[in-house]
Phi, psi and omega in degrees: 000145194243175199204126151221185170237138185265116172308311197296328183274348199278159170218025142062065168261337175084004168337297198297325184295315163266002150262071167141045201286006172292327176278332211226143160231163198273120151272180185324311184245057160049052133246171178283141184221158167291116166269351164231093176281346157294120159285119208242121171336338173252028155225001186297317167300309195287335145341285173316303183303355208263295164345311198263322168300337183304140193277341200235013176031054136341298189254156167277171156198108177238142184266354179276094189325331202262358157261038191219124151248000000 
């Protein structure tokens, strides 16, 4: 499973960064980013949550490696 962020939707509330700072980070300009988009099986829940917390439904999640660019 791959993890991104649509940059254009994110507003840097940092949710996803903090349930889930192994996948997502705040960058320099306060938005969210996958800093790992491989999801490695012991963060995958906390993925999720971050995913269902998000306020403006931002982030992604595919299990197909080959749709995440």
């Amino acid at each position: 499973m791959r993890a991104m962020v649509i940059r254009s939707r994110c507003i840097g509330c940092g949710l996803c960064a903090r349930t889930c700072p192994a996948v997502f980070e705040i960058d320099d300009r306060e938005r969210a980013r996958a800093a790992n988009k491989l999801i490695f099986t012991e963060h995958e829940s906390a993925c999720r949550e971050a995913f269902a917390l998000c306020p403006v439904e931002a982030i992604r999640i595919v299990a197909d490696p080959a749709m995440v660019t």
